[in-house]
N, C-alpha and C positions, 0 to 999 in steps of 0.2 A: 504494500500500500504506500501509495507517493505524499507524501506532506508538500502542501502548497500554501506558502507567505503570502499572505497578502501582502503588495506593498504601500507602507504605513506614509498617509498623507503628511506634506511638509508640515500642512499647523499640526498635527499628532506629534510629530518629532520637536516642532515649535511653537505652540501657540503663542499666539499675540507675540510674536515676534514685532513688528512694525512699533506697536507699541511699547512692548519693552527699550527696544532703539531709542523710541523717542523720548523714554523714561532716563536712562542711562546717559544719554545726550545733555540734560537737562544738569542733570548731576553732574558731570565734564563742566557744563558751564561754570555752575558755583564752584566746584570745588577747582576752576583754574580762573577766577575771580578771587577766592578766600586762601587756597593753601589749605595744609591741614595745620591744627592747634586747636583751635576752639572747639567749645561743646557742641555737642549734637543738636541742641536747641538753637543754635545758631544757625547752623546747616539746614533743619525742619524751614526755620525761618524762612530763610534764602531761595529756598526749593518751593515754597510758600510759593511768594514773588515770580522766580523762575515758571513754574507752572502758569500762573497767571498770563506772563506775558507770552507762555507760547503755546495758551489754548487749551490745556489739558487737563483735564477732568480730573481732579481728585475730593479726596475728604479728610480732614487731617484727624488725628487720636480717634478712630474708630473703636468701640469698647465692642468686645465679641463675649455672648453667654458661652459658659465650661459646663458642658453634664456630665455628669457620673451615674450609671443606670438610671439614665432618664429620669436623674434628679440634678436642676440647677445647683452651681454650687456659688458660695458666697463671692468669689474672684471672677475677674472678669479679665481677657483679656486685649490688651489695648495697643491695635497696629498703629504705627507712625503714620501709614498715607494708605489709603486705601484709589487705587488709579483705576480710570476706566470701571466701575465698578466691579472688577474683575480681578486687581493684581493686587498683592499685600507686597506694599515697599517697607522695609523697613532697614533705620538709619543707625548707624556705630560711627562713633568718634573714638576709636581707640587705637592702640600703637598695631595689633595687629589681630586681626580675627582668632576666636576660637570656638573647638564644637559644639560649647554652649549657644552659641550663637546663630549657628546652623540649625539647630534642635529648634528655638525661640521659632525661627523660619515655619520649620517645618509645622509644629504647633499652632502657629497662626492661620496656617491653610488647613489644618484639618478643623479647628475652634469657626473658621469661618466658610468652609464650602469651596473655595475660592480655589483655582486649581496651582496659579502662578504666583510667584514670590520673586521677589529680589530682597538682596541682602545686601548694602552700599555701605560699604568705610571708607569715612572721609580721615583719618587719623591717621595714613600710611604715606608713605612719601610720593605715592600717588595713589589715585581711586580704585578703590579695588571696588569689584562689586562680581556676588555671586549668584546665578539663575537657578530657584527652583521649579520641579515641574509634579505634581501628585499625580 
């Protein structure tokens, strides 16, 4: 018996590609207007702005419900940007990522439905920024 792959559509392999680009881009901006040093709340700021002037839909400290067998629990948790109503960006000002931070990612797309993530550190000597995809 032959096994036959489908082959897997570019958005499957990428979704919102286009706009993740123009998420990332945006980021490029502030973060080679600022440098890195300052806090995160700086950067949120900036990106604030940034989005504004180039159109792009977001929502800033979106709180997301946590269950635990279909019981709410007291915490809630809370994306930095929510883009396109679709993407969970979330922002680090630190010297260099770690797998805590990866996880946070990961947790905010499954706390909110949402299938994509970016992970953006403005704290490194340049922009690092990581794509997830659930």
């Amino acid at each position: 018996m032959d096994i036959v792959e489908e082959p897997i559509s570019e958005y499957e392999q990428f979704p919102l590609k286009d706009e993740t680009y123009g998420i990332i881009g945006a980021c490029m901006n502030v973060y080679n207007e600022l440098g890195n040093g300052f806090l995160e709340a700086v950067y949120q700021d900036a990106l604030e702005i940034e989005f504004q002037l180039l159109n792009i839909p977001y929502q800033r400290e979106v709180p997301y419900q946590v269950t635990y067998k279909g019981r709410k629990l007291n915490r809630k948790y809370i994306a930095d940007f929510i883009m396109y109503d679709s993407i969970v960006l979330e922002l680090k000002a630190q010297e260099f990522l770690v797998r805590a931070n990866h996880s946070q990612v990961v947790n905010y797309l499954k706390a909110s439905k949402h299938r994509v993530g970016l992970l953006i550190n403005f704290g490194e000597k340049s922009l690092v920024y990581k794509r997830f995809i659930k």
